[in-house]
DSSP file (Angstrom, degrees, kcal/mol; ACC not computed):
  #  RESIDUE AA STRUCTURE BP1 BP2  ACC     N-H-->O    O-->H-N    N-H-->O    O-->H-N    TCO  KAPPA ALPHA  PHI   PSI    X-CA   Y-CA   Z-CA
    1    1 A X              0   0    0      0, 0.0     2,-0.6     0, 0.0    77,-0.2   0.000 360.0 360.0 360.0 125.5    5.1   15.7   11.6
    2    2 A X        -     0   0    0     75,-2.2     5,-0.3     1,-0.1     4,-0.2  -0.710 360.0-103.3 -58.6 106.3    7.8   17.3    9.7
    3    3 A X    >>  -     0   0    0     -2,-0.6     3,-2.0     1,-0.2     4,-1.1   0.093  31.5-131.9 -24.4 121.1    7.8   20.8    7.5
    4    4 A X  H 3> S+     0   0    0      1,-0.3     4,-0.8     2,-0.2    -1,-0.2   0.666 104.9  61.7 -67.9  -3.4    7.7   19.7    4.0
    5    5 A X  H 34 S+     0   0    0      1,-0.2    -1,-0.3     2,-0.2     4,-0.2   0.502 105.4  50.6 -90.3   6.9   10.6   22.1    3.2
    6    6 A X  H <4 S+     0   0    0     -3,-2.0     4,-0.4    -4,-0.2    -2,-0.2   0.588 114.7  36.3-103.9 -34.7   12.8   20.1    5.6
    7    7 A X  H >X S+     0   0    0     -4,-1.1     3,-2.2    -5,-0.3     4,-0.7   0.884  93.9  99.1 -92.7 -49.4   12.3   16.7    4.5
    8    8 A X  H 3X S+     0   0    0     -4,-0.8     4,-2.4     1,-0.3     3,-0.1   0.212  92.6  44.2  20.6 -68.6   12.1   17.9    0.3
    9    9 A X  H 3> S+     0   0    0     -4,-0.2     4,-1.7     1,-0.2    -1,-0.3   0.871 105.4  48.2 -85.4 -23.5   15.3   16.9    0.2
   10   10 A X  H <> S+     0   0    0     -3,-2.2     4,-1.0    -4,-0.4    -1,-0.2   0.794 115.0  50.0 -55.3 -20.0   15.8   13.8    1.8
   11   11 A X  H  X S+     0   0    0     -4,-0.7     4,-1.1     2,-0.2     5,-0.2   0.921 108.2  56.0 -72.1 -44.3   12.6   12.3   -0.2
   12   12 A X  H  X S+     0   0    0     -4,-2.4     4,-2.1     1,-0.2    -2,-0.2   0.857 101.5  67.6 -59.8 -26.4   14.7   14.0   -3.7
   13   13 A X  H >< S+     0   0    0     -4,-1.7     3,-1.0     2,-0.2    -1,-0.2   0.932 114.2  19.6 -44.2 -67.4   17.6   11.6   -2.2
   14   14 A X  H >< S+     0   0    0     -4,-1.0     3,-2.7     1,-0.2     2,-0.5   0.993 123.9  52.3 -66.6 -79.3   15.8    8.5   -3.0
   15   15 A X  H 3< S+     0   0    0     -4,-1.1     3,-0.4     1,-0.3    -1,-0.2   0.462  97.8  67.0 -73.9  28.3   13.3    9.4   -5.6
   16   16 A X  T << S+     0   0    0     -4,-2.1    -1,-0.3    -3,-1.0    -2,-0.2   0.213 106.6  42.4 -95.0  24.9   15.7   11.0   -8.0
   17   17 A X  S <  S-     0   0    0     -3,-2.7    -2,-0.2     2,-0.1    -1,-0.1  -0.167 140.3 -77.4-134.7  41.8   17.2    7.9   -8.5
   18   18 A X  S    S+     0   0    0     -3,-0.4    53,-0.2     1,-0.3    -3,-0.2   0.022  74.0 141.7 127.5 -34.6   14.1    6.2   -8.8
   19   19 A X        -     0   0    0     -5,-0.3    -1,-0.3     1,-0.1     2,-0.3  -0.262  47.2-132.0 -70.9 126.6   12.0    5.3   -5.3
   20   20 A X  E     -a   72   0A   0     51,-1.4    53,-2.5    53,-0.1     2,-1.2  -0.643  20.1-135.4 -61.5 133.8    8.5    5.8   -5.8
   21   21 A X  E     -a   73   0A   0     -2,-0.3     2,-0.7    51,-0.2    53,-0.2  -0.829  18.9-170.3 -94.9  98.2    6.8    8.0   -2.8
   22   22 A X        +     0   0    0     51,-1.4    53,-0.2    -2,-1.2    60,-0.1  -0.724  17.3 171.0-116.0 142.0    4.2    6.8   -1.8
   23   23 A X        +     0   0    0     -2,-0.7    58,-0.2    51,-0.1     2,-0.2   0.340  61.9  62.5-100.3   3.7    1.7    8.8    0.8
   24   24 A X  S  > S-     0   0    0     58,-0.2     4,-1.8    55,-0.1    58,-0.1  -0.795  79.5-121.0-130.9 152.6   -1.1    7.0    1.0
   25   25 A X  H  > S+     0   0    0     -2,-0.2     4,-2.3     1,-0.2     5,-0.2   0.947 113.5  58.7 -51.0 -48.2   -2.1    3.3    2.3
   26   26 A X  H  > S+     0   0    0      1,-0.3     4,-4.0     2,-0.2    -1,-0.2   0.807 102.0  48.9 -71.0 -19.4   -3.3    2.6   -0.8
   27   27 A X  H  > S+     0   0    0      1,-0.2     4,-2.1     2,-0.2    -1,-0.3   0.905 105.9  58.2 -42.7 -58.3   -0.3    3.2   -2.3
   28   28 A X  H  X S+     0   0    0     -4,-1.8     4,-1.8     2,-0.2     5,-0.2   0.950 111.3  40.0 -41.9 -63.5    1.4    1.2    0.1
   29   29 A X  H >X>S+     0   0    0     -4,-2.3     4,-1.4     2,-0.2     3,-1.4   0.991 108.5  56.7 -74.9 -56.6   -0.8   -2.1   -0.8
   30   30 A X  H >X5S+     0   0    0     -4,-4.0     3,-2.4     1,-0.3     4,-1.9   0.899 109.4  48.6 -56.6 -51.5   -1.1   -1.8   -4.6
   31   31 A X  H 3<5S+     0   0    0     -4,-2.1    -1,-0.3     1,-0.3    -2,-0.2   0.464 116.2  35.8 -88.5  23.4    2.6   -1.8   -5.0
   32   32 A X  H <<5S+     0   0    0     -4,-1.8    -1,-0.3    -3,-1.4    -2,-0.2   0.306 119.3  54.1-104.9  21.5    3.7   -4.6   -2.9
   33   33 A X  H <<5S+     0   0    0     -3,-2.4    -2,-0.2    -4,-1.4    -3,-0.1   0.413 124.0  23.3-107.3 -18.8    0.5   -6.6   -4.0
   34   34 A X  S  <<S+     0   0    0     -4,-1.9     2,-0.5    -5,-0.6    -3,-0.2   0.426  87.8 101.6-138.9   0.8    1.2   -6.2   -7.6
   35   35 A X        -     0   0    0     -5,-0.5     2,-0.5     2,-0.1     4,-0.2  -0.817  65.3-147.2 -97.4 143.7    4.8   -5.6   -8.2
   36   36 A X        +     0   0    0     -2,-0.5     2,-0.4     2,-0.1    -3,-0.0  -0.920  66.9   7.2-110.8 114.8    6.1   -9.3   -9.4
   37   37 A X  S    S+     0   0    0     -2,-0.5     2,-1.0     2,-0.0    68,-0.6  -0.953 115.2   2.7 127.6-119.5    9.4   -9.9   -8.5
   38   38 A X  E     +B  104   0A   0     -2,-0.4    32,-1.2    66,-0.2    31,-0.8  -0.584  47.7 179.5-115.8 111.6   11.5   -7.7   -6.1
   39   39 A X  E     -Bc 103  70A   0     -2,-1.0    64,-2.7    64,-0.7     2,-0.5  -0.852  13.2-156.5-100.5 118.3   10.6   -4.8   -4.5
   40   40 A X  E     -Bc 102  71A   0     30,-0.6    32,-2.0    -2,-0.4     2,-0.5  -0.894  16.7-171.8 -85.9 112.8   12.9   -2.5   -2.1
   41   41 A X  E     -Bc 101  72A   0     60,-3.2    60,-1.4    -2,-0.5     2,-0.5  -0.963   2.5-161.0-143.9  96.5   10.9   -0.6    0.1
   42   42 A X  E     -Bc 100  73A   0     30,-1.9     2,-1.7    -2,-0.5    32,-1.0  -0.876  20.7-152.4-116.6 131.7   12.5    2.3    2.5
   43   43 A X        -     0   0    0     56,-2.8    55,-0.2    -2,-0.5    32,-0.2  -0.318  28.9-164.4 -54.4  54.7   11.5    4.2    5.6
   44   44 A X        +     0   0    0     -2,-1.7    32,-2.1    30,-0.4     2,-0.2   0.163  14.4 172.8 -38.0 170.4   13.3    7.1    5.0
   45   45 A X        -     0   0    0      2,-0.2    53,-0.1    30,-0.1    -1,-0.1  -0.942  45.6-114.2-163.3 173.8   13.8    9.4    8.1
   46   46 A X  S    S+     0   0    0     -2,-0.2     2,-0.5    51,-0.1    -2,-0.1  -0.173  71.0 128.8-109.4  47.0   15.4   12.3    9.3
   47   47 A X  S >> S-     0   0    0      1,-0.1     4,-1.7     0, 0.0     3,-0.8  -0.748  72.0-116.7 -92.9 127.7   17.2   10.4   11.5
   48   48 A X  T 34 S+     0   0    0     -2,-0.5    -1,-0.1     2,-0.2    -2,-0.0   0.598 114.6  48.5 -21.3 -52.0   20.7   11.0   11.5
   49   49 A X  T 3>>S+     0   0    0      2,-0.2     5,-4.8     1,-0.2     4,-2.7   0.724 102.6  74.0 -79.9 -29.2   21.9    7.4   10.4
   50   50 A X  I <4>S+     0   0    0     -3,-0.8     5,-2.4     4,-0.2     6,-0.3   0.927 109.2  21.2  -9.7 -75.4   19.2    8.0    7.9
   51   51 A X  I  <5S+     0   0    0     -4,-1.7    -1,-0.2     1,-0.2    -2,-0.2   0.521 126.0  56.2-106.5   5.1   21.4   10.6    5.8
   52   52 A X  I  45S-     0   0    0     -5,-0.3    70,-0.2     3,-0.0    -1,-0.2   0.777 132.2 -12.0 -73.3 -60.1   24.5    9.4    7.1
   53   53 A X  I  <5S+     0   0    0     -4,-2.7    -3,-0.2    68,-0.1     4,-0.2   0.406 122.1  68.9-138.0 -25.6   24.5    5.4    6.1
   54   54 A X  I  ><S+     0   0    0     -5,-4.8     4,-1.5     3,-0.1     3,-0.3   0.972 106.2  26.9 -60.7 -79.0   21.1    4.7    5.1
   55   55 A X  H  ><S+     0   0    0     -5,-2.4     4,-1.9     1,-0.2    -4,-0.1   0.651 119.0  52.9 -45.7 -37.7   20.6    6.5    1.7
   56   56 A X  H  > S+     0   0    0     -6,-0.3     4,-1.1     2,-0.2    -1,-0.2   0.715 113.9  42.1 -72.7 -27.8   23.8    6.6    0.6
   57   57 A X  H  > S+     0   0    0     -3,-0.3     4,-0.6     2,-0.2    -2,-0.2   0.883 117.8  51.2 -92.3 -28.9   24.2    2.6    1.1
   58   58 A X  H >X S+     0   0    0     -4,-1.5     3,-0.9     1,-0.2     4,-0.6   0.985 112.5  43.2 -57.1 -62.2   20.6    2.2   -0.5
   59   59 A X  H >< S+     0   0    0     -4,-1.9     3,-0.5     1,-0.2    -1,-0.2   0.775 114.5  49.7 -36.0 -41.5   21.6    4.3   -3.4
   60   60 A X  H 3< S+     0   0    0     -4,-1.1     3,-0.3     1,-0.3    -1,-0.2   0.627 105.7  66.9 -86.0  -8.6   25.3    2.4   -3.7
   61   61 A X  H << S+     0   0    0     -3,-0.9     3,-0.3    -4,-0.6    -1,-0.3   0.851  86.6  57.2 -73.8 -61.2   23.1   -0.4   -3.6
   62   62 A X  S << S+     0   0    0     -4,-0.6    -1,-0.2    -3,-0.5    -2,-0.2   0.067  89.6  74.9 -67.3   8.1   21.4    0.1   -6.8
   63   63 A X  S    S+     0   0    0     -3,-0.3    -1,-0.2     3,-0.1    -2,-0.2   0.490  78.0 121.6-120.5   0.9   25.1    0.1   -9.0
   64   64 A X  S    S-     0   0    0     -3,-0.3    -3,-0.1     2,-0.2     3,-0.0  -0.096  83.4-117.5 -42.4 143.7   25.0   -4.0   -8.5
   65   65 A X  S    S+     0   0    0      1,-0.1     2,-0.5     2,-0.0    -1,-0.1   0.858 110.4  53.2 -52.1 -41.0   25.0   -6.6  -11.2
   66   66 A X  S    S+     0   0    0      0, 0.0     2,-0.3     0, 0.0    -2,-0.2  -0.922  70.5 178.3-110.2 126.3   21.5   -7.3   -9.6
   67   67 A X        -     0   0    0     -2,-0.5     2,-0.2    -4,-0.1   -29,-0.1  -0.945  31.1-107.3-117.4 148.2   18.6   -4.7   -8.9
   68   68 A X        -     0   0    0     -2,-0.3   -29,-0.2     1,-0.1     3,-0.2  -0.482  31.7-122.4 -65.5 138.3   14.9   -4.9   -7.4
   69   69 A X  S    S+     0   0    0    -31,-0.8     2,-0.3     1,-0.2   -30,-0.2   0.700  88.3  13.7 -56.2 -28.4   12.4   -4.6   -9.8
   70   70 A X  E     - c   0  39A   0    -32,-1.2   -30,-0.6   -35,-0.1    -1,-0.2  -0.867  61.3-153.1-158.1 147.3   11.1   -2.0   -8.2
   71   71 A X  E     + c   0  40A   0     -2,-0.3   -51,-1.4   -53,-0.2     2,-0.3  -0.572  14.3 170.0-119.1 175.2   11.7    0.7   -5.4
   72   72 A X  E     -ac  20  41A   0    -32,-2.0   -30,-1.9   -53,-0.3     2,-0.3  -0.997  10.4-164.2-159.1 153.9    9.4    2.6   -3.2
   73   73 A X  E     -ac  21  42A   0    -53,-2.5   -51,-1.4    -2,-0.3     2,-0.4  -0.796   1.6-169.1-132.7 172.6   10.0    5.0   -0.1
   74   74 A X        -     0   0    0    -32,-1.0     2,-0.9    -2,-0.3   -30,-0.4  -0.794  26.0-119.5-152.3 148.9    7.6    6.3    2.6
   75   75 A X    >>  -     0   0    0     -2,-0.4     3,-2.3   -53,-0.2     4,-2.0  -0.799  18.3-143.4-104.0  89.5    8.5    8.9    5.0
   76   76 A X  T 34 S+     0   0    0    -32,-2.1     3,-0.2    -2,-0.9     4,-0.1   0.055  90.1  13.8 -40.7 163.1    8.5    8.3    8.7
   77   77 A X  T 34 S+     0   0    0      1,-0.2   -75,-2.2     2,-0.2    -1,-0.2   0.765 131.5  52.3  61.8   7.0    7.3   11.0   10.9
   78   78 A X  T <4 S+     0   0    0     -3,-2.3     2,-1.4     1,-0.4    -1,-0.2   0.416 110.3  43.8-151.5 -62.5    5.8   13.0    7.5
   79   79 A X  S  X S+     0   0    0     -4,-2.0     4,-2.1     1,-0.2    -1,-0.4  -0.689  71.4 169.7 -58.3  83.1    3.5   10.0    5.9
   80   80 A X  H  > S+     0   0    0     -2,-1.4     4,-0.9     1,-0.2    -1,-0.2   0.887  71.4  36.9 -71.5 -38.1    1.7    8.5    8.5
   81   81 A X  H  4 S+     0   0    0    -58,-0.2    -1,-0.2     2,-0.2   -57,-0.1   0.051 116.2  63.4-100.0   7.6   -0.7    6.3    7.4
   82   82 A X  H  4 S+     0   0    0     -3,-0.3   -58,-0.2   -59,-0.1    -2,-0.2   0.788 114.2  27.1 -24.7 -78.2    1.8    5.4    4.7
   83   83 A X  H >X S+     0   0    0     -4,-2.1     3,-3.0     1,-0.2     4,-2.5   0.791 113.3  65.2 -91.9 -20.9    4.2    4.1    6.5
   84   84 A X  H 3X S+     0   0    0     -4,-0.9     4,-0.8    -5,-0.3    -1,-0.2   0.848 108.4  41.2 -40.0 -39.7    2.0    3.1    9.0
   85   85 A X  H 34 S+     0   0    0      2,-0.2    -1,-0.3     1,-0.1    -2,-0.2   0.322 109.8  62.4 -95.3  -3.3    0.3    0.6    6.4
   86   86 A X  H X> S+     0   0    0     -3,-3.0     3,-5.4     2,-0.1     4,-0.8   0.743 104.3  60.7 -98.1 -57.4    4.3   -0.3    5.0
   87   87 A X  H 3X S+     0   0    0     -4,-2.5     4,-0.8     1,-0.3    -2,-0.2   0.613  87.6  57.0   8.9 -72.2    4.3   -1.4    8.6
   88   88 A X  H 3< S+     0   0    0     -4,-0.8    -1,-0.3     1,-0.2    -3,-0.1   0.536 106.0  55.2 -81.4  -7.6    1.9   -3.9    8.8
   89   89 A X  H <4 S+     0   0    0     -3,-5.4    19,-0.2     1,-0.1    -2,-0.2   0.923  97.2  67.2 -85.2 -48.8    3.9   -5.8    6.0
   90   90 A X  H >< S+     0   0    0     -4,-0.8     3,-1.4     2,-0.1    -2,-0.2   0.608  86.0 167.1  22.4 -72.9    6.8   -5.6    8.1
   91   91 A X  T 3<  +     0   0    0     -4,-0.8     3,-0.1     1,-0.3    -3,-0.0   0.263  58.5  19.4 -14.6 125.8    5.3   -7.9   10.7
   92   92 A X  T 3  S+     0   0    0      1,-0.4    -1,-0.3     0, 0.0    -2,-0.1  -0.923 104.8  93.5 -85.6  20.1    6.7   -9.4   13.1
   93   93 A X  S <  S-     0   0    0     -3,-1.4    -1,-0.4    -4,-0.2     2,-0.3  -0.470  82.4-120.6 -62.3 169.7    9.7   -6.7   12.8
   94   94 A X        -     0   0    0     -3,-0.1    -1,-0.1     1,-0.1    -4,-0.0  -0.693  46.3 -74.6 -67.0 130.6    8.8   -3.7   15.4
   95   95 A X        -     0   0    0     -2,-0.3     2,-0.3     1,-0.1    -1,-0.1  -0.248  64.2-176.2 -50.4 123.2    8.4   -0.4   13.8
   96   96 A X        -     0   0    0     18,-0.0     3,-0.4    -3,-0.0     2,-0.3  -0.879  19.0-124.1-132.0 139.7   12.0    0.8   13.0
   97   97 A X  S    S+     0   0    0     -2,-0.3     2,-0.2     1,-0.3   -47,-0.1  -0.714  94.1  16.5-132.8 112.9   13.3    4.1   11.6
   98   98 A X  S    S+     0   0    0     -2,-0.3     2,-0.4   -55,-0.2    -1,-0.3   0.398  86.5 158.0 -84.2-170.3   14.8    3.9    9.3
   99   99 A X        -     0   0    0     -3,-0.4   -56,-2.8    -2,-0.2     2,-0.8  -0.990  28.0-153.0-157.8 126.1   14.3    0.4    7.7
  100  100 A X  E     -BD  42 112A   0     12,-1.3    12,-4.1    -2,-0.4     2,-0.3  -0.847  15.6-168.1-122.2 133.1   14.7   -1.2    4.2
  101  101 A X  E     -BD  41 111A   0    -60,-1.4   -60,-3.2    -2,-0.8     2,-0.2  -0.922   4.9-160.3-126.4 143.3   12.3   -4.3    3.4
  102  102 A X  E     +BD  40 110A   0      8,-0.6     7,-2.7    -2,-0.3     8,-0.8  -0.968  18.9 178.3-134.7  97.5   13.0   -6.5    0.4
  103  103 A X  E     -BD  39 108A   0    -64,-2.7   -64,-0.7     5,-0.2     2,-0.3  -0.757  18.8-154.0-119.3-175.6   10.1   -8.5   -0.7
  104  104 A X  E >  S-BD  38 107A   0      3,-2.4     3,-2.3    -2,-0.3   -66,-0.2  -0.977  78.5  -4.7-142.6 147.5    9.5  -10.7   -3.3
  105  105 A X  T 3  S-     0   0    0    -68,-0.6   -67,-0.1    -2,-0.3     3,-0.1   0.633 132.6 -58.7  48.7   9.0    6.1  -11.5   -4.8
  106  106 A X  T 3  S+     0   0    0    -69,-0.3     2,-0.3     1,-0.2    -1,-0.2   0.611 118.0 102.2  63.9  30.2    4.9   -9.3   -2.2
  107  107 A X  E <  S-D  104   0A   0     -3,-2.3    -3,-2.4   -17,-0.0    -1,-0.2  -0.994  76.1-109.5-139.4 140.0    6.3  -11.2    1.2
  108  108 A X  E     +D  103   0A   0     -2,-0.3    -5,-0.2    -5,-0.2     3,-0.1  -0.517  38.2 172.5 -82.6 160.7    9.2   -9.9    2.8
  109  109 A X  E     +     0   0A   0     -7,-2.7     2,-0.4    -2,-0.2    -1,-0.1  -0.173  63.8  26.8-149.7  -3.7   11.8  -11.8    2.4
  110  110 A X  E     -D  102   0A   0     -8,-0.8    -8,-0.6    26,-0.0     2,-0.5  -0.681  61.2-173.7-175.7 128.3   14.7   -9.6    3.9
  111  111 A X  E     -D  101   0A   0     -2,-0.4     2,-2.1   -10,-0.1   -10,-0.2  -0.764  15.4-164.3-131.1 119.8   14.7   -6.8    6.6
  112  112 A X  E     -D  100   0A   0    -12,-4.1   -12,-1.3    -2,-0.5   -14,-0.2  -0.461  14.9-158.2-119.5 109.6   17.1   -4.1    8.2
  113  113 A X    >>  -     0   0    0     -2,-2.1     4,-1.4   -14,-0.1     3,-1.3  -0.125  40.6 -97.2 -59.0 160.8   15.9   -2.6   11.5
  114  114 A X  H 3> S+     0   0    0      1,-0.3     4,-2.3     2,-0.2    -1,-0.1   0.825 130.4  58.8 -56.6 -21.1   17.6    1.2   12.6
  115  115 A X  H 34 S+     0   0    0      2,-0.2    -1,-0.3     1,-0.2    -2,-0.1   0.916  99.5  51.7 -82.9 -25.0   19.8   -1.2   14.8
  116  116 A X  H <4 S+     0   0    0     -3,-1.3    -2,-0.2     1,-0.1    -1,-0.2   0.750 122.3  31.5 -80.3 -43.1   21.1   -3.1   11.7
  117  117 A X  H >< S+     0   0    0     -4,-1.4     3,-2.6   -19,-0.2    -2,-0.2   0.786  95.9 102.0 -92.0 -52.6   22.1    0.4    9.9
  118  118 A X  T 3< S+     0   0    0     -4,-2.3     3,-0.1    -5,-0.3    -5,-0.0   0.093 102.6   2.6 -24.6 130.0   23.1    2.5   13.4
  119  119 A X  T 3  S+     0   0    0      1,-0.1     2,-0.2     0, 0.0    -1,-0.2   0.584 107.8 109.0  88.3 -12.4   26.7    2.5   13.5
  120  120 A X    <   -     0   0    0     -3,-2.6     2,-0.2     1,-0.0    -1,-0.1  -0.736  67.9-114.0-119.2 160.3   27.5    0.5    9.9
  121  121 A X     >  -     0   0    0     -2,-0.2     4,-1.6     1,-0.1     3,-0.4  -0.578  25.9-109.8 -91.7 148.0   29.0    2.3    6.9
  122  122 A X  H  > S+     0   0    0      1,-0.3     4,-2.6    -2,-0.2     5,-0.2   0.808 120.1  62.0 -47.2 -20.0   27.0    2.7    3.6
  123  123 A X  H  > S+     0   0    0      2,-0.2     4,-1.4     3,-0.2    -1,-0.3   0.911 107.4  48.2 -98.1 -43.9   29.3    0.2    2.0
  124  124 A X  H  > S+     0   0    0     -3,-0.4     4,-2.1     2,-0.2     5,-0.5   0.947 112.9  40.6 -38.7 -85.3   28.0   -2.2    4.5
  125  125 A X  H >X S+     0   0    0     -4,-1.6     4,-2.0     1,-0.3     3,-0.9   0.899 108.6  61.3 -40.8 -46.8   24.8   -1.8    4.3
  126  126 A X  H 3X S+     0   0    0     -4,-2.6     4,-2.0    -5,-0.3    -1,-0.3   0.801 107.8  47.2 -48.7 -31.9   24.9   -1.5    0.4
  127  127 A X  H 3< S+     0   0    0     -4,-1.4     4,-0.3    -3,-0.2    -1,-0.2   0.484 105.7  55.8-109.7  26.5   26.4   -5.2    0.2
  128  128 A X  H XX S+     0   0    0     -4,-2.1     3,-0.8    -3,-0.9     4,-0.7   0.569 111.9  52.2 -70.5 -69.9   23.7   -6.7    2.7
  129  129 A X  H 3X S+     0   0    0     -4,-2.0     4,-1.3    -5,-0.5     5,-0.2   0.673 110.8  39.8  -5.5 -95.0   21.5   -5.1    0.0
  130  130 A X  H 3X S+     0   0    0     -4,-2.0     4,-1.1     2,-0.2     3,-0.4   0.844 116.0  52.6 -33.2 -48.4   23.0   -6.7   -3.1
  131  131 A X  H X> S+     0   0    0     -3,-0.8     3,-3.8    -4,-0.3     4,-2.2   0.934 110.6  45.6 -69.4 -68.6   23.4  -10.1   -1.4
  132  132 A X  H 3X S+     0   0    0     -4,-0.7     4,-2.8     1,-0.3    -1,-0.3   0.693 113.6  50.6 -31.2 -47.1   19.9  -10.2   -0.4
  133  133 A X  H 3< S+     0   0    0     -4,-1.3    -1,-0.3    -3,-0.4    -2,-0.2   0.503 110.0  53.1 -51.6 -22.2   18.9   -9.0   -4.1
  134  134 A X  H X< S+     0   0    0     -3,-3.8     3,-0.6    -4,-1.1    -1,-0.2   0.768 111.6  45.4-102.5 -52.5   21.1  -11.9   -5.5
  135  135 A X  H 3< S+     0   0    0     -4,-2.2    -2,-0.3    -5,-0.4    -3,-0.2   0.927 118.2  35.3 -88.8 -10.0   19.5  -14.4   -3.6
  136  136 A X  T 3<        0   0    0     -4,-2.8    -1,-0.2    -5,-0.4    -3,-0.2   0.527 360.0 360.0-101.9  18.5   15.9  -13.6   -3.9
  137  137 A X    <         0   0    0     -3,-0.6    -1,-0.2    -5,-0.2    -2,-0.1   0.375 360.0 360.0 -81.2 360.0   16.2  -12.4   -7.8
């Protein structure tokens, strides 16, 4: 586990421009069980590519013709049973940090493991976003 004054701000990336936190399982389940349409749902981390390429292409993500209906975050390595329980929707991906899942109706429907983001620029990763968002909207 991380000191909550050390991730603080990496959560304020994402939910000041919207991302629900959620810290709990249950959290986890009502909103991909009940949000109808699309939901974008990231494993923040304090992983390097994290604050590098993740957030910022998540963020750039969100200035699209097309947006998810709703967003939501959990915090590897600080929410355990959080993200543990984001996880199990996940399936069959392997637990990755970080990761952004895109479901729709509540089944993912588009996934990027920590290899998918390692190494790519936010402006990548922001138009896998959109496209995925275009086609399942």
């Amino acid at each position: 586990m991380y000191p909550a004054e050390l991730v603080a701000p990496m959560k304020e990336d994402l939910t000041s421009v919207g991302f629900e936190d959620l810290t709990t399982p249950e959290q986890v389940d009502n909103i991909i069980k009940n949000t109808k349409g699309t939901l974008l749902m990231v494993v923040n981390s304090v992983c390097g590519c994290a604050a590098g390429n993740m957030r910022p292409g998540v963020k750039e993500s969100l200035k699209g013709e097309v947006k998810p209906d709703a967003l939501a975050t959990v915090f590897a390595g600080v929410d355990g049973e959080a993200t543990n329980q984001a996880r199990k929707y996940f399936l069959p991906y392997p637990p990755s940090s970080p990761s952004v899942a895109v479901f729709k109706d509540g089944k993912l429907v588009h996934f990027l493991e920590r290899h998918h983001i390692e190494g790519v620029t936010a402006q990548m990763i922001s138009d896998n976003l959109q496209e995925a968002y275009k086609e399942f909207a």
